[in-house]
N, C-alpha and C positions, 0 to 999 in steps of 0.2 A: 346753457349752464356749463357748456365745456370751455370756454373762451374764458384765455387768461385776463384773470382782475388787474388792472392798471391804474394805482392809487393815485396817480395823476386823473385820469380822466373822471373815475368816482370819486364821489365822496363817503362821510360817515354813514351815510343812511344807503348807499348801495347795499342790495342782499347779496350780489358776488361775490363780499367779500366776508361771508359765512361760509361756502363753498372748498371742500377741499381739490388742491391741487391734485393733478394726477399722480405725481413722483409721494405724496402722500397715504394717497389710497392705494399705491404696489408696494410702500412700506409697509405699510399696515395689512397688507392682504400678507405677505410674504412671512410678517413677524406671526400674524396669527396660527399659520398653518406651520412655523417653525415651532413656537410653544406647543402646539397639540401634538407635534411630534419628538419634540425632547419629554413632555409625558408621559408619550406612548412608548419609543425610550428605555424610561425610567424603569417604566413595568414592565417590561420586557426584558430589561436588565437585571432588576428583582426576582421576577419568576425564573429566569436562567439561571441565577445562582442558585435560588431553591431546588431546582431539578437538580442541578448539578452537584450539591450537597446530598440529593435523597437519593441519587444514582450510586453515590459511595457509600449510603447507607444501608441501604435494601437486600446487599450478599451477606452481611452480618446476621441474617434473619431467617438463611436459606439452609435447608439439610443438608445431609450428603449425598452426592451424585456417586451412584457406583456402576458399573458396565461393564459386561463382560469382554478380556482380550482376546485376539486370537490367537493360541499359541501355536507358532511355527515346528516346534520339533517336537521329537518324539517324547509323549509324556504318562507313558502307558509304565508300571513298575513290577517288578517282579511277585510273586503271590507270595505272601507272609500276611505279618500282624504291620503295622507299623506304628513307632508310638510317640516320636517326635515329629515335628515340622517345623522349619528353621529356612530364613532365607539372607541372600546380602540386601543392602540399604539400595540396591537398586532394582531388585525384584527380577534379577533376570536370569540367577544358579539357585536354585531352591535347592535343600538342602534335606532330605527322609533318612530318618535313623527306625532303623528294623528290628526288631525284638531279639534277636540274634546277634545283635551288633554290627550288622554291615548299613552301612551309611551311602546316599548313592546322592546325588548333583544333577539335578537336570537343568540341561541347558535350553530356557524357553525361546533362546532364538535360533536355534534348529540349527546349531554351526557342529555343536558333538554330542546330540543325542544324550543318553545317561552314562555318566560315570560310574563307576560302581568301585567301592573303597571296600575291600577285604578283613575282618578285625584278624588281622596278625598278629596283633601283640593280644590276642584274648588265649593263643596257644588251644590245649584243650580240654579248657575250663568255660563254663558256659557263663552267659548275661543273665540274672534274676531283678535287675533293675537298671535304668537311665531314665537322665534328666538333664534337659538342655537347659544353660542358660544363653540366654538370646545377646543379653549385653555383655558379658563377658565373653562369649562364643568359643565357651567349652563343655563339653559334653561328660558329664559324668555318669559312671557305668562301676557297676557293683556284678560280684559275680558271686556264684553259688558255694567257691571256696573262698569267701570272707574276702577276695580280693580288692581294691579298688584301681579304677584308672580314671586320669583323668586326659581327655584327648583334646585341642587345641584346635580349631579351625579357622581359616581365615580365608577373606577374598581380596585379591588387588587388578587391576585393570591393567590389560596390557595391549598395546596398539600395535598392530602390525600390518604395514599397506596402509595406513590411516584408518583399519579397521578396528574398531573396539571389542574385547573379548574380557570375558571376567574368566580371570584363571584362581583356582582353589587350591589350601593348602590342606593336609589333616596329619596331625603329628600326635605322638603321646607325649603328655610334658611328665607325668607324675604314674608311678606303679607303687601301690602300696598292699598292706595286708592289714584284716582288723584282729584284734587279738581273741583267740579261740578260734575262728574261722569258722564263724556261722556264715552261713549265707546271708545276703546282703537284700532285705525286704525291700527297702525305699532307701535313697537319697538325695539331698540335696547340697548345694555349694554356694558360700559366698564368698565373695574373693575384692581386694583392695591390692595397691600397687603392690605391696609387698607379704600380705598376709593372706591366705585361703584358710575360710572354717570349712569342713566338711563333716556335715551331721548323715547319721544312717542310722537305719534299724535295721538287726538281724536277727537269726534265730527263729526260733515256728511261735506261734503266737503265743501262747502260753509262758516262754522264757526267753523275748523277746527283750533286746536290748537297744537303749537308744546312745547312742555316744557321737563327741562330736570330737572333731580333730584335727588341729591344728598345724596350717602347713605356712614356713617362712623361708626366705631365700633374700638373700645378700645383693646390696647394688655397690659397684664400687665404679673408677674411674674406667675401668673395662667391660663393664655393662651389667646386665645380673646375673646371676648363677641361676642354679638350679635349685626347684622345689623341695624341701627336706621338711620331713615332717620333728616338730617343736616337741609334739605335747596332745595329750587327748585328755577325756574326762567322758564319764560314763554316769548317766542325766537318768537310768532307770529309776535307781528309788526315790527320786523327784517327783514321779509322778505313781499313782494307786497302781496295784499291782495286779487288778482285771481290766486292765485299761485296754484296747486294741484300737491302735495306731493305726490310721488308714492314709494318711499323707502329713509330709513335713516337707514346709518352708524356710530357708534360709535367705532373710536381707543379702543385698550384694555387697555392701560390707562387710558381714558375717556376725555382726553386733547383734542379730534379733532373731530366734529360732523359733519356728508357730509349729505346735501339733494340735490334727485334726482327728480326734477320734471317731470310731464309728456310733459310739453316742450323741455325738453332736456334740461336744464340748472341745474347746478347743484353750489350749494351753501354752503361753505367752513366756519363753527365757529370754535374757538379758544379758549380754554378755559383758562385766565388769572388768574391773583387775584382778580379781578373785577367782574369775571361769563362770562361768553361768549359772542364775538364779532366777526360781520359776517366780515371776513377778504377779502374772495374773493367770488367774480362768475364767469365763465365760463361754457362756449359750449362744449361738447368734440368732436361734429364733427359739427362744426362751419360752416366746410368747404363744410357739407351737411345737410342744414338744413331741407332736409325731413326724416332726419333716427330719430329713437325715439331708444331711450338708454331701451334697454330690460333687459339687467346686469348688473350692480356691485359689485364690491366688494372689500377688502384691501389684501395684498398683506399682506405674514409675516412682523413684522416691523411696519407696519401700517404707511409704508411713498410712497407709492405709490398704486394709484386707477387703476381699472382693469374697462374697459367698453369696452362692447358689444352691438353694434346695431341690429337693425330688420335685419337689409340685411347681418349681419355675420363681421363687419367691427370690429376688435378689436384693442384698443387703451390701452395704460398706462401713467399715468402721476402719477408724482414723485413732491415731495415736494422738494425745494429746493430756497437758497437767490440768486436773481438774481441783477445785478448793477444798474437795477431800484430801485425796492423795499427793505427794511432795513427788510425784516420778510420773512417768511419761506412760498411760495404759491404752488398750485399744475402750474404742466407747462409738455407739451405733449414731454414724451419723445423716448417714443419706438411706434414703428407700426408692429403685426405680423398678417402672414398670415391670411387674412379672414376665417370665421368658414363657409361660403355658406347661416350661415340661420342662424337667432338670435337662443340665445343660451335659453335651458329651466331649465341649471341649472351651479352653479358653484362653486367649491371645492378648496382651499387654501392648501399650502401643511402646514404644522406647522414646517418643518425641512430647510425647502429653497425655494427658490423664485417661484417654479410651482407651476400651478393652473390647474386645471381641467373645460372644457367646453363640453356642449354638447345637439345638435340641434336633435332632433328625435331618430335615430338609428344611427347618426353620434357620435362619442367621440374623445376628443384631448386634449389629454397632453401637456401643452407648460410651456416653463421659461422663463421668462420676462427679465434676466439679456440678455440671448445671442440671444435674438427673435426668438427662434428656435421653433418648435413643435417636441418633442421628441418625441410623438406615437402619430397616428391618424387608427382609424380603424371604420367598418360600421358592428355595433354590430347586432347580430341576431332577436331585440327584440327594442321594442322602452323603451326609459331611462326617467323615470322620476327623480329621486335623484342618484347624485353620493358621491363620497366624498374619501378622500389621506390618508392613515393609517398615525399615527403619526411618525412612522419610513420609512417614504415612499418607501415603498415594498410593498403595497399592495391598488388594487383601488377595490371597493367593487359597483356596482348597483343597484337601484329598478328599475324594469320592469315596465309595462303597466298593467301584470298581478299579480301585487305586491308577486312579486318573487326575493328573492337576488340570486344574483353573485358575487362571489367572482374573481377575478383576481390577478394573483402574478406581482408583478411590479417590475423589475427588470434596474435600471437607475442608476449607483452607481457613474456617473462623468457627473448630468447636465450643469452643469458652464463649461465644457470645450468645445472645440471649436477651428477653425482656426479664428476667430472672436477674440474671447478671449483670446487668446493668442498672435495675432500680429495685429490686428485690435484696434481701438479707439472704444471704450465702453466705453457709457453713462451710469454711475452708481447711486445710490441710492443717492440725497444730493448734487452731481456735477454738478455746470451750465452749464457745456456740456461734450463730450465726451473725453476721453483724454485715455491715456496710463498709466496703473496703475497696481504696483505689491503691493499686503498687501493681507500675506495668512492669518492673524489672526486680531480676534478683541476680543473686550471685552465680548458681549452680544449674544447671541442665533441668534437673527436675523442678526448678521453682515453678510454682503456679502464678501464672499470672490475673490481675485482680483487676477489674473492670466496670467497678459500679460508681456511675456517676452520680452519686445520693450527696455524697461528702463533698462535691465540686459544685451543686449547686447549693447545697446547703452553704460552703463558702463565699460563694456569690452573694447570695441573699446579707448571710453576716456582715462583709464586708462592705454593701450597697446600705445596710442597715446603718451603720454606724457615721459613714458618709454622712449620708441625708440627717442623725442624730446633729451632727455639727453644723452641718454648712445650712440648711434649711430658717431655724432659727434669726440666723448673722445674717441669710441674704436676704427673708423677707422683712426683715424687722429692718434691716439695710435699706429696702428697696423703698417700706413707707416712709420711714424717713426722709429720706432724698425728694421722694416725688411729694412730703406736703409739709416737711417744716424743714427744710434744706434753702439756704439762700440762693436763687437762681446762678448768682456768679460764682457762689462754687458750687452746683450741679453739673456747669460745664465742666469744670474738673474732673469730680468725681467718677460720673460714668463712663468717660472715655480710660479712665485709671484701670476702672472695673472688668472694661472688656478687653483691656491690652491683659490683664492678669490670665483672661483665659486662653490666648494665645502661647502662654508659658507649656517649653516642652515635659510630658509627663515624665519622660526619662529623669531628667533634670531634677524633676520633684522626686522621683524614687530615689536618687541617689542620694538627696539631703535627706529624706527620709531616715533611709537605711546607714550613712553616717553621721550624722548630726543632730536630729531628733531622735532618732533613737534610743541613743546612748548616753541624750540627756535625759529624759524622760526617765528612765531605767533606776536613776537615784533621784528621784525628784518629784516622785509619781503623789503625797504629801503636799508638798510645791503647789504640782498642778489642781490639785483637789480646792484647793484653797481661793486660788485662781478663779476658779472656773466657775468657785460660789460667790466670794468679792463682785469679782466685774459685773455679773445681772443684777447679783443684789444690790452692788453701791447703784445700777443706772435707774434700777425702777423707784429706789429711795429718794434722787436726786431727781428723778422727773416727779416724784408725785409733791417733792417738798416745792419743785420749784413751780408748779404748776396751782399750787392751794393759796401762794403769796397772791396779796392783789397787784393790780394793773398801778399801782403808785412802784411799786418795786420792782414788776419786770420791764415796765420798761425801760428802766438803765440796759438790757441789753436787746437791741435788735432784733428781730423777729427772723431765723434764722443762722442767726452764728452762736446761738447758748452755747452749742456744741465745744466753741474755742476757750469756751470757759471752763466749760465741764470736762473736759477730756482730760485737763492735768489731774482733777483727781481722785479719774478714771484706772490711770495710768498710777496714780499712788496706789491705791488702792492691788493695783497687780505686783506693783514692788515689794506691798507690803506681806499679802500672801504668799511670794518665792519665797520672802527672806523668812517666815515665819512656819514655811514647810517641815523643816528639820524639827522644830521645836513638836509639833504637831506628832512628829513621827516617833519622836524619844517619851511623849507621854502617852501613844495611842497605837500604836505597833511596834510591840515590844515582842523577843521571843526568845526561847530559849537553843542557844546554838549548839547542833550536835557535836562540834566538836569541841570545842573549850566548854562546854557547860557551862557558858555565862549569858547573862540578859541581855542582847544587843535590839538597837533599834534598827529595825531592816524592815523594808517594807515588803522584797524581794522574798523576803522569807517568813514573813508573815503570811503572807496569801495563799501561798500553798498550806500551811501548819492550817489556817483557820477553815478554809473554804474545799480543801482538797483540790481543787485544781491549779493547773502550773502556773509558773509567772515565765514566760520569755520575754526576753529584748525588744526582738523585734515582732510586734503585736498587734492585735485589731486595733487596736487605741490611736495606735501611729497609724496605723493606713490611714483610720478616721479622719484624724489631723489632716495629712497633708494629702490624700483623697478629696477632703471636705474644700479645699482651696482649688481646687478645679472645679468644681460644681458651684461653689459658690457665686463667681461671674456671671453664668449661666443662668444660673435661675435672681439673681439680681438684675439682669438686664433686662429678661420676658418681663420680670415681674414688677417693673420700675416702667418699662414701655405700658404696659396694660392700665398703671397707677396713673399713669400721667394724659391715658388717652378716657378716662373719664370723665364726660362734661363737667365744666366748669360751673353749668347753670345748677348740679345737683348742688357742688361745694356751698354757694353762694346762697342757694335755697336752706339749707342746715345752719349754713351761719345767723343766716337772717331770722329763722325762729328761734333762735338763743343756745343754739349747741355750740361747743368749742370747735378747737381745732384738732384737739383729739379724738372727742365726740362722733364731729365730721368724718374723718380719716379713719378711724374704727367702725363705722355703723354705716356708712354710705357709702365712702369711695373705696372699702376692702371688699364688700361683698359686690357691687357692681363690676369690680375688677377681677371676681373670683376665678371667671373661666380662664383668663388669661395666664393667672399666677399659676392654677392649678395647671394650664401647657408649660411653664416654666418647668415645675415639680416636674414635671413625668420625662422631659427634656434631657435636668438634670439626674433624672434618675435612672436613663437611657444612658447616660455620658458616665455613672455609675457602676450599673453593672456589667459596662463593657470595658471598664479602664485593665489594663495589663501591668503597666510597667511597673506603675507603684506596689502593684499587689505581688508582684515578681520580685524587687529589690527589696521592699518595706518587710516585707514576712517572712515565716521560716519558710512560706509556701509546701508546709505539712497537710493532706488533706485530713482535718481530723473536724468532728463532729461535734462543737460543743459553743457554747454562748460566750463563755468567758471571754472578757473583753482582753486578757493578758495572754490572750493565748492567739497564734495565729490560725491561719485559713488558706487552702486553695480556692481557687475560684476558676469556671471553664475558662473562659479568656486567658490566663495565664497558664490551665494547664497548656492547651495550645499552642501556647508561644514557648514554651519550656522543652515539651515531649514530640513535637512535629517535626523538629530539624533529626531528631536524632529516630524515629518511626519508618523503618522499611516501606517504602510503596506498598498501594494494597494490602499489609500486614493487617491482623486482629488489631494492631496496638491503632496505626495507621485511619481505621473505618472508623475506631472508636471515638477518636479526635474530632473527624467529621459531626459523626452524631453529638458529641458535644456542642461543636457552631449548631447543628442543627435543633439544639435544646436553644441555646440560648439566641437562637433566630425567632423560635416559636415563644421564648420565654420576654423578648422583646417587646413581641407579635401581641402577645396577649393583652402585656401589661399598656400599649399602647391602645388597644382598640379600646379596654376598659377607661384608659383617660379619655377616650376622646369621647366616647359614650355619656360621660360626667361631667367631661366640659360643655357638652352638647346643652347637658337638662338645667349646667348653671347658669349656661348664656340664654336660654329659654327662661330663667326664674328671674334673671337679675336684668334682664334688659330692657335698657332703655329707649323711649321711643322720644 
């Protein structure tokens, strides 16, 4: 059997020469074990990117790691009360202010021990109140004879030997007096480049006053001067006159003043061009009015309030215009987990929206965007002061034993979340909660917005409108071709059909986005017209031409109708562009708001009638020139499948007296079902993963809504948008990921269900 065949020696009837040669059988042994391994491959290469995409995903999902440091120097502090804690952006000179006004610096890497800063400028007049602000980093101090100062700290790095050392500054920028010279109960400070409000309460409670006072200072080509106080205003008879005032907040602007009474009511000014007006009051737990408000505070931003009751109940409320009121009030938006026991202290972060709380030996990390508690632990020491390094990485405590600790804080993605991402969040300014993507904004405190609802909802719209168009033209295309198309142009056609799908998509966004676009935009009329002519003249002209007998079709060939028909096809579209306008001037008409006359616009009929917007660039145009890439696609599966239907079926239909349509509708579309329907799901893969069009064609706005005039984001394009410009590893960065990994799994799905479909139709329709 191994001996080579020699067609000289055998003849026809030799079996040798059935027989494969060796160099055959090490082909074929080689190819076969090559294809099981470019399969195996395949999956391998699949599951790798799957990991490798759930590997980026899975820290978006993780709490915060916190652990204790160990601090090298001496961090033991003098015995008093203390009632600030304050540190620099690198967590390494904390910063204790002393009920007395001495301020002291410790250095946690054990190079100079405690500094300790003397108040010299307090003379000898005592401290009845301070209050630190952290992002300003000044310390304001009210004294017992009506004083005010305000003291200015700061930290810079200085290298010396190549060794790093954070050196401190503490200076007084402002000395002032309140008028009458009560003693100074509570204050607060907010401050902008050039403007300080400083609000205080003084006097004993009973003839306690609240006044706020305005300090301005000069910038010129030689830098700025010095703090001068402007101007003050005196805000008591503004509020009831048994009121007792237990703490007041001033925004860091100085635009918004919150007092907290020991009622529990708390009371909202504003500060105008006029001087401040009490705009609101409210409860914050209304709803229980035996709790007494133990904390507050602002949140970064300073548009939402952080409260804490006796019993641990913690509440936030956000400023924002609601369809009552014409101005901006607080209103309760988030509720997080109880703290067990009012809180005895509370820390802001400066980099995003967590805060710091913490009742005894309890402490909790929480973020107010996703009401989550990122850490919660039962510290070994009871906590009088905490406070959030300014690169939040680091939580720093005083003990009981006024003792620091240091802690590494490790949370590098608090905004994310199964919340935040497919959940409605109530955000900062929004009258309620809604679905919201916006990774960037302008200002330090913007919150960033992370919910992929509106980017797949885009997807889907945009894949919807595709398949609305292209679906239709390519299967009604494809029967065609494969059963009343003349064979010598079928060669044509298909090879036409599949070079179209080789067109780069870029190329199509750019005609898009200049050229259909902006025709489309006056012409939409036009197109309406269009779009009903072309089906309705082709189904009128097949059914008329299809009812004639066989004495009059045959004058045309079985096969080329088409060359007759097309011209007045093609009339028929001429005749609807040209007839659009007319259309528009007796059927979208409106009245224009600025000349107050009736123009025909279609532009501005859509919004007046429907309320929704009309833009330029719209689902409509993706649809358009989306629908021309899919179209090839699902024309060539679906034209292959039509054409690989026995012939013996056609032939058997014809011969008991069915048409040609008959045929092609009732036998050879459903026998070819499975095939057309792997076209569909193909083209509708090639769909929800297109970019470019959807990148150039749209406003590429994520917004939520069906209107065909309105555009969409889609994950694929946010990706290709927000990736180049996303920090490594960033919140924004992971989120991108989980997006491929939505529409890997969004692929995944819609795949396994076609194939599952295709499965039961080639099981129904099959022939044997």
């Amino acid at each position: 059997m191994s001996e080579k065949f020699d067609s000289k020696k055998g003849g026809e009837d030799d079996p040798r020469r059935f027989v494969a040669s060796r160099r055959v059988l090490a082909v074929d042994f080689l190819m076969t074990y090559f294809i099981r391994l470019g399969g195996a491959g395949v999956i391998v290469t699949v599951v790798g990117i799957f990991i490798f995409i759930l590997a980026q995903v899975l820290p978006l999902f993780q709490g915060a790691r916190v652990s204790e440091v160990l601090v090298e120097g001496e961090r033991q502090l003098p015995e008093g009360e203390y009632v600030a804690l304050a540190t620099d952006e690198w967590a390494e000179l904390p910063m204790v202010v002393k009920e007395d006004g001495w301020v002291y610096f410790i250095d946690l890497k054990g190079r100079r021990g405690v500094v300790e800063k003397a108040p010299e400028w307090l003379g000898e007049d005592k401290v009845s109140a301070i209050e630190v602000d952290h992002e300003a980093q000044v310390i304001s101090v009210g004294t017992e004879s009506g004083q005010i100062h305000l003291l200015k700290y700061a930290y810079e790095p200085e290298f010396v030997d190549e060794v790093r050392t954070i050196k401190e500054s503490l200076k007084q920028e402002y000395h002032g007096a309140l008028e009458g010279g009560a003693p100074v109960r509570l204050i607060a400070l907010g401050q902008s480049e050039s403007v300080r409000v400083i609000a205080t309460v003084a006097g004993a409670l009973e003839k306690q006053q609240l006044r706020v006072q305005v300090l301005k200072r000069k910038r010129s080509l030689m830098g700025v001067g010095k703090w001068n106080a402007s101007g003050s205003e005196d805000l008591s008879d503004k509020l009831p006159g048994d009121i007792r005032i237990e703490k007041i907040l001033m925004s860091n602007r100085g635009d918004a003043l919150v007092v907290v009474a020991a009622s529990g009511r708390v009371s909202y000014f504003f500060r105008g061009d006029e001087g401040f007006e009490l705009r609101q009051q409210f409860v914050p737990f209304e709803d229980q009015p035996q709790r007494k408000i133990v904390t507050t505070g602002f949140l970064l931003g300073d548009v939402s309030l952080v409260f804490v009751a006796d019993d641990g109940s913690n509440r936030v409320f956000s400023l924002f215009r609601s369809e009552r009121d014409p101005v901006r009030k607080f209103y309760h938006t988030k509720t997080l987990a109880s703290l067990g026991a009012g809180s005895d202290y509370y820390a802001r972060s400066s980099r995003n929206k967590a805060f710091l709380l913490g009742a005894g030996k309890h402490a909790s990390l929480r973020f107010s965007t996703s009401e989550k508690v990122r850490w919660s632990d039962e510290l070994p020491w009871k906590v009088q002061l905490g406070v959030i390094s300014g690169k939040y990485d680091a939580l720093i405590f005083l003990n009981e034993e006024r003792e620091l600790h240091k802690y590494q804080l490790n949370d590098p993605h608090p905004e994310a979340g199964l919340k935040a991402f497919f959940g409605k969040v109530w955000y900062e300014g929004a009258p309620e909660p809604k679905y919201e993507w916006q990774s960037t904004g302008g200002s330090d405190d913007f919150e960033p917005k992370f919910s992929l609802v509106p980017l797949i909802f885009g997807s889907l719209k945009g894949t919807l409108y595709a398949m609305l168009f292209a679906v239709p033209i390519a299967l009604f295309g494809a029967l065609y071709t494969s059963e009343f198309l003349h064979p010598k142009h079928k060669v044509i056609i298909k090879p036409v059909m599949e070079i179209m799908a080789s067109l780069p998509s870029v190329v199509l966004g750019f005609m898009a986005a200049l050229w259909l676009a902006p025709l489309i935009e006056d012409r939409v009329p036009s197109l309406l017209l269009v779009v009903t002519f072309v089906p309705l003249g082709a189904f009128v002209i097949g059914w008329f031409w299809g009812s004639r007998p066989m004495s009059v079709r045959k004058w045309i060939p079985q096969g080329l109708e088409f060359l007759y028909f097309m011209p007045v096809l093609m009339g028929l579209a001429w005749l609807g562009w040209i007839l659009g306008p007319h259309l528009e001037h007796y059927c979208f008409t409106v009245t224009d708001p600025q000349s107050g006359k009736v123009v025909a616009d279609f532009s501005q009929w859509w919004p007046q009638v429907t309320g929704t917007s009309f833009q330029q660039r719209n689902s409509l145009v993706v649809g358009f020139m989306m629908g021309f890439t899919v179209i090839p696609i699902v024309f060539t599966i679906a034209e292959d499948a039509l054409s690989n239907v026995p012939g013996s079926l056609r032939t058997g239909s014809l011969a008991i007296g069915a048409s040609r349509w008959q045929t092609a509708w009732r036998i050879v579309l459903p026998t070819a079902s499975a095939g057309i329907f792997s076209g569909l799901m193909v083209g509708l893969g090639r769909a929800v993963g297109e970019t470019m069009i959807v990148v150039m064609a749209t406003g590429n706005t994520p917004i939520m809504e069906w209107n065909v005039f309105s555009g969409m984001r889609t994950l694929s394009a946010n990706i290709a948008v927000e990736l180049p410009e996303a920090p490594q590893h960033s919140t924004l960065y992971r989120t991108l990921f989980l997006g491929a990994f939505v529409l890997f799994l969004l692929t995944f799905v819609l795949n396994t269900i076609a194939e599952l479909l295709r499965q039961h139709l080639r099981e129904r329709y099959k022939t044997v």
